[in-house]
C-alpha positions as CSV (number, residue, x, y, z in Angstrom):
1,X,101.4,39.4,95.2
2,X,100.9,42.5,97.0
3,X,103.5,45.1,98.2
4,X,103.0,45.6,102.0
5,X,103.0,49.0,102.9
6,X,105.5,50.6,104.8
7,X,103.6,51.4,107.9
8,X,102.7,47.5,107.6
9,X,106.4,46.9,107.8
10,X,106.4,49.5,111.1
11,X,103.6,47.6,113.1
12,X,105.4,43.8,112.0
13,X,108.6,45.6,113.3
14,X,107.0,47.5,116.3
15,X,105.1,43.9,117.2
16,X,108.6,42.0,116.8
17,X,110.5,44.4,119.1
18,X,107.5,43.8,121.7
19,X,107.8,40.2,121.8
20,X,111.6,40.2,122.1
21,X,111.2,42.6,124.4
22,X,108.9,41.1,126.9
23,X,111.2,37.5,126.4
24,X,114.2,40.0,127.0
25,X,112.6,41.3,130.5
26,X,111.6,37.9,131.5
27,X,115.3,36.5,131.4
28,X,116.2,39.2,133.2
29,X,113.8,39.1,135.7
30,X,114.7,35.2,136.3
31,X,118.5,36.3,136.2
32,X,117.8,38.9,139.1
33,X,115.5,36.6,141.1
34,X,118.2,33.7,141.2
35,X,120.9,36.4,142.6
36,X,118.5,37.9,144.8
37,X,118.1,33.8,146.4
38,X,121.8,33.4,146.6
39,X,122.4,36.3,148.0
40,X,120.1,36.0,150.9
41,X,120.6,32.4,151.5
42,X,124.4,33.6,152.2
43,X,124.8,34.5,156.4
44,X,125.9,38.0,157.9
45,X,129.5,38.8,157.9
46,X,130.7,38.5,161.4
47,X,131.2,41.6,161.5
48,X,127.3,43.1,160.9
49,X,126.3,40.0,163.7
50,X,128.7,41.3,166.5
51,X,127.2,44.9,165.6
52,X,123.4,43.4,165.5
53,X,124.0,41.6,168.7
54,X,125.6,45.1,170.6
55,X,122.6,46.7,169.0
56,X,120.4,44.0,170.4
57,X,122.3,44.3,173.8
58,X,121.4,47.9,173.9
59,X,118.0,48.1,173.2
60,X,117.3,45.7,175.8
């Protein structure tokens, strides 16, 4: 059986790390994307309304 070479060990390595990468982003991604829902399914302090509404009062 043949020895593999060490840059053949590099690329298997360097196409590995790629792949675990990419999953590694992707999870991540999905993570951030749930949060981001939450977050903006969640309603305004009272506080920032009352301010939105003076603001609103104001520019009209």
């Amino acid at each position: 059986m043949k020895e593999p070479r060490p840059d053949e060990w590099r690329a298997a390595f360097a196409r590995e790390f790629q792949e675990q990468s990419a999953a590694r982003f992707e999870k991540i991604g999905k993570q951030l994307q749930f949060k981001l829902a939450r977050i903006t399914a969640e309603p305004l302090p009272a506080e920032l309304h009352e301010l939105f509404k003076k603001k609103e009062k104001a520019l009209d």
